[in-house]
C-alpha positions as CSV (number, residue, x, y, z in Angstrom):
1,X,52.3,181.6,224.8
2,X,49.1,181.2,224.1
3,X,47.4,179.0,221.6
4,X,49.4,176.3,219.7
5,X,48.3,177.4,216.9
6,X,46.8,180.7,214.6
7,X,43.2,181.2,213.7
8,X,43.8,180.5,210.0
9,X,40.2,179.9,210.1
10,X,39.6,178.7,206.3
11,X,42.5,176.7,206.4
12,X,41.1,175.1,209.9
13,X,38.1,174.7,207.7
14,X,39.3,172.7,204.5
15,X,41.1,170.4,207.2
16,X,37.8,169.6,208.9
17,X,35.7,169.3,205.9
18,X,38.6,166.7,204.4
19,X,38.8,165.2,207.9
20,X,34.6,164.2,207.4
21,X,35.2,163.3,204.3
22,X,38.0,160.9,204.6
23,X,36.1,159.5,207.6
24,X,32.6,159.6,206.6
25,X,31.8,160.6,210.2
26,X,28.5,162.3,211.1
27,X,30.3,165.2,212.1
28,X,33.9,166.6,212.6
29,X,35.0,169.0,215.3
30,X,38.2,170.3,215.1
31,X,39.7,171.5,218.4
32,X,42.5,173.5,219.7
33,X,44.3,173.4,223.0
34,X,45.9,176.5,224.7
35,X,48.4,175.0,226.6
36,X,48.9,178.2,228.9
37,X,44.8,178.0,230.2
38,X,44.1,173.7,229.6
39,X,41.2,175.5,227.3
40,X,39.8,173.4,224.4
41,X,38.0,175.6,221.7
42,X,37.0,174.8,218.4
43,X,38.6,175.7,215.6
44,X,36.3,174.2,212.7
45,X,33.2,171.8,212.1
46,X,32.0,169.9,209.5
47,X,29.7,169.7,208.0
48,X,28.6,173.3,207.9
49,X,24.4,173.9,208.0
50,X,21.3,172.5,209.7
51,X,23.2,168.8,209.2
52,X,25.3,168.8,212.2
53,X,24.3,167.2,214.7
54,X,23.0,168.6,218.0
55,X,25.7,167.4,220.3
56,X,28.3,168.3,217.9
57,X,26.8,171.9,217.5
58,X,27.1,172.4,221.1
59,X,30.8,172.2,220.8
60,X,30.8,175.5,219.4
61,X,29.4,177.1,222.0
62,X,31.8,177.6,224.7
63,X,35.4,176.2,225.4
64,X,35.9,173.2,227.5
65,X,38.9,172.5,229.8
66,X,41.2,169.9,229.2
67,X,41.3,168.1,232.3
68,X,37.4,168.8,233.2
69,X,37.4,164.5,233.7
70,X,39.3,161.8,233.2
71,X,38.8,160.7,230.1
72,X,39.8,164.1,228.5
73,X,43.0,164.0,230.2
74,X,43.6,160.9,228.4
75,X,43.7,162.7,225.5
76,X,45.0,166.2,226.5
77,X,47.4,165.4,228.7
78,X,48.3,161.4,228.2
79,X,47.9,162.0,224.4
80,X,45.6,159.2,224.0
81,X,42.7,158.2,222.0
82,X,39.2,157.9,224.0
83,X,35.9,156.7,222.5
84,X,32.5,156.2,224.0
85,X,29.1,157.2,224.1
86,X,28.3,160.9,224.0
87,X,26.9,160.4,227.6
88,X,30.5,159.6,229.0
89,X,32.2,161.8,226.8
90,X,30.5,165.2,226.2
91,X,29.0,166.4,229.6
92,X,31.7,167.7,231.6
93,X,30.1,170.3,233.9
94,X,27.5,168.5,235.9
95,X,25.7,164.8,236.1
96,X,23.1,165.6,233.9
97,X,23.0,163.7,230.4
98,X,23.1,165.4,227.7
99,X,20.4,164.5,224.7
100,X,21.4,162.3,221.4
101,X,23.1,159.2,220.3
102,X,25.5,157.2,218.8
103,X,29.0,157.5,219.5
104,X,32.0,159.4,219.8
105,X,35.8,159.3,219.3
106,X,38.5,161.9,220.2
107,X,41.7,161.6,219.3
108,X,44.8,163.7,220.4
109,X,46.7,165.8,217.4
110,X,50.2,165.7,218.8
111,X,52.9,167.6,217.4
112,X,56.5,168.5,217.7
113,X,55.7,170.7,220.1
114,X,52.9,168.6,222.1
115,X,49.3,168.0,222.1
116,X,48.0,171.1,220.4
117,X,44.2,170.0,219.8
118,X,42.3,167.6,218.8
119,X,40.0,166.1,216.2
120,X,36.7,165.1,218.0
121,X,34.5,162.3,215.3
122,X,30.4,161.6,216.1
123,X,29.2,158.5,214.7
124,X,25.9,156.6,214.7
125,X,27.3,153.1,216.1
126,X,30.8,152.1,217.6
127,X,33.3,152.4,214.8
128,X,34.4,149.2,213.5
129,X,38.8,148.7,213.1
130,X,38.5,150.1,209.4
131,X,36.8,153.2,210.3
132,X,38.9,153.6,212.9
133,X,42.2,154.2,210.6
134,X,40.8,156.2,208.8
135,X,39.8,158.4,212.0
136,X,43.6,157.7,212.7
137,X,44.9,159.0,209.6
138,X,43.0,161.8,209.4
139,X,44.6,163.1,213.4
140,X,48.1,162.7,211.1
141,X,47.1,164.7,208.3
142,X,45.9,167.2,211.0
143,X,49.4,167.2,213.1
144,X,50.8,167.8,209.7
145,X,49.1,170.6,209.3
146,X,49.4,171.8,212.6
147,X,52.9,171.2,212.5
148,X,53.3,173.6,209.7
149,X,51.3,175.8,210.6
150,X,53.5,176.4,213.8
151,X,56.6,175.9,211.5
152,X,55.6,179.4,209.3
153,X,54.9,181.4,212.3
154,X,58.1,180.5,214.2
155,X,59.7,181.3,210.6
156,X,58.4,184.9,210.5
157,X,59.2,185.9,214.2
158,X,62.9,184.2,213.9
159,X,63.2,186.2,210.4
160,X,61.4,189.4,211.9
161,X,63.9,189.0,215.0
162,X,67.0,188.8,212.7
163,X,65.8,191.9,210.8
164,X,65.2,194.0,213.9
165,X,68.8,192.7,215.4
166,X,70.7,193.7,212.0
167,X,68.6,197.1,212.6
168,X,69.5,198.0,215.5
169,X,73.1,197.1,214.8
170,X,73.4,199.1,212.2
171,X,71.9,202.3,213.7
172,X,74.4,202.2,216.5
173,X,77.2,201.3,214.1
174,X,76.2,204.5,212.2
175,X,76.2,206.6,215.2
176,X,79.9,205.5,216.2
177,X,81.1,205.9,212.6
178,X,80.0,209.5,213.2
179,X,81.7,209.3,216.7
180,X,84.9,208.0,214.5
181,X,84.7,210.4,211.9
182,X,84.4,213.4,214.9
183,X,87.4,212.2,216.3
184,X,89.6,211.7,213.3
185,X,88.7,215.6,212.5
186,X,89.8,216.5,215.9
187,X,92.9,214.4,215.8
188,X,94.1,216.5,212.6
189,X,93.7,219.8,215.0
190,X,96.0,217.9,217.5
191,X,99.0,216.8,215.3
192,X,100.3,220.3,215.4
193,X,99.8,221.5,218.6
194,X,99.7,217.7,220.8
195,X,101.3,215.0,218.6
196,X,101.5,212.3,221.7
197,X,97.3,213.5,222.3
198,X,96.8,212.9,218.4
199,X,98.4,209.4,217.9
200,X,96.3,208.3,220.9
201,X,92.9,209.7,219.6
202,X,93.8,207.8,216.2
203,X,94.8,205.0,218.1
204,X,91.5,205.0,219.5
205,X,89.7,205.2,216.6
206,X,91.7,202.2,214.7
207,X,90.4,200.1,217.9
208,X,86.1,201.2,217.9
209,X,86.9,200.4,214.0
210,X,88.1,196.8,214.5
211,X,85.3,195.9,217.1
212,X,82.4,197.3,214.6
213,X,84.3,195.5,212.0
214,X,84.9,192.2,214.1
215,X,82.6,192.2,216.4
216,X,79.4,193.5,215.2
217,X,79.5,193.7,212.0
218,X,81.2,190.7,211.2
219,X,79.2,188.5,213.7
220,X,75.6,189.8,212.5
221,X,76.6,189.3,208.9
222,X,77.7,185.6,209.3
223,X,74.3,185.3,211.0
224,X,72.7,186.5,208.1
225,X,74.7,184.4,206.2
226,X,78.2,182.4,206.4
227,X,79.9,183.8,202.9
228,X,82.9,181.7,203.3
229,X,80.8,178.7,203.1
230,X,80.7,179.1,199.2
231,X,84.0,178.0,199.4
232,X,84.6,175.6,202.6
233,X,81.8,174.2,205.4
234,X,85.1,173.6,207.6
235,X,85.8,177.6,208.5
236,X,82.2,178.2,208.5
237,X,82.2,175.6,211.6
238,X,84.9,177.3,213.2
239,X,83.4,180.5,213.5
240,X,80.6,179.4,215.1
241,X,82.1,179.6,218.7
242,X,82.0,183.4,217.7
243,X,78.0,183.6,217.3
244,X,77.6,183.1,221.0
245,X,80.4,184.7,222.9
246,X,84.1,183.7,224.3
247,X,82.4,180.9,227.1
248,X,81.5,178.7,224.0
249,X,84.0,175.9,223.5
250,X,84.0,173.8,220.6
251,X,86.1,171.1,219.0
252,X,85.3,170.6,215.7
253,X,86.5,167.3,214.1
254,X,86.6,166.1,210.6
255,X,87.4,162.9,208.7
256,X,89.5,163.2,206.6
257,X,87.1,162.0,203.3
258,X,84.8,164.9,203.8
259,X,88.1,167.6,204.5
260,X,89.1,166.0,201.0
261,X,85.5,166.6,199.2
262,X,85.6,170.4,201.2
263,X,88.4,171.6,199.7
264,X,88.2,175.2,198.9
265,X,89.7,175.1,195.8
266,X,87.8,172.4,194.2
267,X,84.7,171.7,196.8
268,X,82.9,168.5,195.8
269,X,80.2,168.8,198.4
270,X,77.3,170.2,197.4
271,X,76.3,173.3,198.4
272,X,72.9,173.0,199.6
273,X,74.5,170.3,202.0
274,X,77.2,172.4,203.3
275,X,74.3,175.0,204.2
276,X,72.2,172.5,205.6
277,X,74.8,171.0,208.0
278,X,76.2,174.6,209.1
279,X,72.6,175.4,210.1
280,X,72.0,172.7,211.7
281,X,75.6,173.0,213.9
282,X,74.6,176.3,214.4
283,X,70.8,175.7,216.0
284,X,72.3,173.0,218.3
285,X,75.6,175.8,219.1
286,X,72.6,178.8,220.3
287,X,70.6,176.4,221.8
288,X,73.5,174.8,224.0
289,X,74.6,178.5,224.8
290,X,70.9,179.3,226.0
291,X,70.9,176.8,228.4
292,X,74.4,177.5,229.5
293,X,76.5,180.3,230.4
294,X,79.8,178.4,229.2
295,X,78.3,175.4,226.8
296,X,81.5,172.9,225.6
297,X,80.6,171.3,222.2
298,X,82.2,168.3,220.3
299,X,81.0,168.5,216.2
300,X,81.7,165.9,214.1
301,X,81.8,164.9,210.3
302,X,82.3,161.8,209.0
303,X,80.7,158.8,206.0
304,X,78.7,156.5,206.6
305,X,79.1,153.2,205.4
306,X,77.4,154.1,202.6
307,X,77.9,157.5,200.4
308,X,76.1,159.9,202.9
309,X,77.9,162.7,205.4
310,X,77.1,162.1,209.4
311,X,77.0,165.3,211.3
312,X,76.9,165.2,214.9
313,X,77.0,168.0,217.6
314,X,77.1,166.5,221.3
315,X,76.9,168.8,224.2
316,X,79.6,167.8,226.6
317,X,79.2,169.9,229.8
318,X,78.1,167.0,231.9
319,X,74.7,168.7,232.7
320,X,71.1,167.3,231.9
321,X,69.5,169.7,229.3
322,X,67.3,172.0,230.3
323,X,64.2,173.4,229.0
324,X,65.9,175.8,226.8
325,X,67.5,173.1,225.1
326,X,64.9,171.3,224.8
327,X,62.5,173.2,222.9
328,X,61.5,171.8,219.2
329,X,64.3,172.3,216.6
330,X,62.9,175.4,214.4
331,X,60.5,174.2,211.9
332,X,62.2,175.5,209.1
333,X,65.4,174.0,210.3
334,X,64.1,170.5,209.6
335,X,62.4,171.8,205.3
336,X,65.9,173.0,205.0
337,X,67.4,169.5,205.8
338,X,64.9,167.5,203.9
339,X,65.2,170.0,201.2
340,X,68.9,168.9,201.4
341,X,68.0,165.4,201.0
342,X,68.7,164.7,204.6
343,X,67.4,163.1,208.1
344,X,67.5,165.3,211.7
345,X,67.3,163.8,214.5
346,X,67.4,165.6,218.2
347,X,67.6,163.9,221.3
348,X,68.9,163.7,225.2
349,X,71.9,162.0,226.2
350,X,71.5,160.5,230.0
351,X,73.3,162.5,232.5
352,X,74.3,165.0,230.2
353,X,72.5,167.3,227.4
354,X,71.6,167.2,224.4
355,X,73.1,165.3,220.9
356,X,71.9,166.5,217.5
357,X,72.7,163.9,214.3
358,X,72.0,164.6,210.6
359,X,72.9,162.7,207.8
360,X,72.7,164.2,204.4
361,X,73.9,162.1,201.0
362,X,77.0,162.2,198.7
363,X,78.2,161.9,195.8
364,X,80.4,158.6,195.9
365,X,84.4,158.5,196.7
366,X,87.1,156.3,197.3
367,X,86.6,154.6,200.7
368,X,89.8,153.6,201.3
369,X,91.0,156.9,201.6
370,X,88.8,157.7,205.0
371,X,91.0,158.2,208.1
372,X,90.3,160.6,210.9
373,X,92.0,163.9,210.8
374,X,91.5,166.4,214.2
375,X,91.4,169.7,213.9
376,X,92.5,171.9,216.6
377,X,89.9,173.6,219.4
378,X,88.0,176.8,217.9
């Protein structure tokens, strides 16, 4: 892909202007890095006008590459923070020095997804410590922003993918529903004349009917959404070995406190929570089946020591993960869990792939009654 992150170019420009004012910086120059190309370009600059200062103008001008010397590989590719005279710093084509002084400071703007830019400060004089957190705090409010930035465009293309998926499902389901109905009209020509040929037409049709109903219908529209997880999280978790295909293996196993709070008749886990933790089971369930052809998945639920419900999804194939697995969780993945009240955390096991722990809160219960309860492979 190419840039990090969209040209939301007023947005880019509020961040710089807060960025100079939280900093009190001659000027701000907010960057961007294309990760395909190692191109920095700038995104905004403040201040606006005849005030910004010459060598900070010339930022504008043409794109620099990342790696063009040392010290901007610190920050581009090390991710760290470099700061020196304009002379050291600015000149990256040839030995000739370029005009002005004071100083400058770059500092990386990581996010989950890597260094996607940077937030470039010109001062008059060598920042002292105080300054410098401020610089510091305003490279956090930019990842933030970054971050969601990233987080509503991978939100539209995942929800513009689902919508062109349930689509084109449903256009070929209609098409074989007309197939069906073709063959059910023929089948009433047959009874009279081929009674054997008729039972094996209808025969035919019962099957196509049960693998639109089972297997695409059925599997797009838990996609969509899991409906049985207004009453229980526990069968929504089993089904999830269905998303991705017969190769998926999954034991699912339960504590026996939560299996008491999910009861389907009288559910005492919050919704919200029960939504949150079958997402989050099923991100970790595609992403393990995108890096393997035949993934095998332990999920577990259990308490805390305190009131609070532990999810954990460990991918147990004995292979190191892969770049498919490990790409950043989808952005809205991780709202949905705050949202929930809850803490993600994604990471990779050592010889093996990757482990995925949540923790969302409860309301309180007896602890004495907690004791583990399997339940059989899905």
């Amino acid at each position: 892909m190419g840039s990090s992150t969209p040209r939301h170019a007023e947005l880019y420009q509020e961040l710089a202007n807060a960025a100079w004012e939280i900093t009190a910086a001659r000027a701000v120059v907010l960057g961007r890095l294309d990760r395909a190309t190692m191109l920095v370009s700038t995104l905004a600059l403040a201040p606006t006008g005849a005030a910004v200062p010459r060598e900070a103008a010339g930022a504008l001008k043409t794109a620099v590459r990342a790696d063009a010397n040392p010290r901007l590989r610190h920050v581009y590719v090390e991710g760290r923070e470099v700061s020196a005279s304009p002379r050291a710093l600015l000149d990256t084509r040839s030995r000739r020095e370029p005009g002005g002084d004071g100083w400058v400071t770059i500092l990386p703007i990581e996010t989950r997804r890597g260094i996607a830019g940077s937030l470039t400060l010109f001062a008059r004089r060598r920042p002292a410590p105080l300054q410098r957190r401020r610089y510091r705090a305003a490279a956090r409010l930019a990842s933030l922003i970054f971050d969601l930035s990233d987080d509503v465009r991978e939100y539209i293309r995942d929800d513009e993918r689902v919508r062109k998926e349930a689509a084109s499902l449903l256009h070929g389901t209609h098409a074989a529903l007309i197939a069906i109905r073709h063959r059910l009209g023929e089948s009433r020509k047959l009874l009279a004349a081929d009674p054997t040929h008729a039972d094996a037409v209808l025969e035919n049709a019962r099957g196509e009917l049960e693998r639109i109903g089972e297997r695409d219908i059925g599997r797009t529209s838990r996609r969509l959404f899991p409906l049985v997880i207004r009453m229980s999280l526990a069968p929504a978790l089993e089904g999830l070995a269905d998303l991705c295909g017969p190769n998926v293996k999954i034991v699912l196993w339960i504590e026996r406190a939560i299996a008491r709070m999910d009861d389907p008749l009288d559910n005492r886990l919050p919704e919200a929570v029960r939504l949150a933790v079958y997402r989050v089971a099923e991100a970790a369930v595609i992403r393990a089946a995108a890096g393997s052809p035949a993934p095998r998945l332990e999920i577990s639920l259990s308490r805390s020591g305190g009131p609070a419900l532990i999810l954990k999804v460990r991918d147990v194939s004995n292979r190191p993960a892969n770049s498919a697995q490990r790409q950043p969780y989808p952005g809205d993945l991780l709202l949905r869990v705050h949202d929930a009240g809850g803490t993600l955390r994604v990471s990779s096991r050592r010889g093996g792939g990757m482990s995925w722990s949540a923790s969302f809160p409860l309301p309180g219960e007896d602890e004495a009654a907690r004791s583990a309860t399997p339940r059989s492979p899905v």
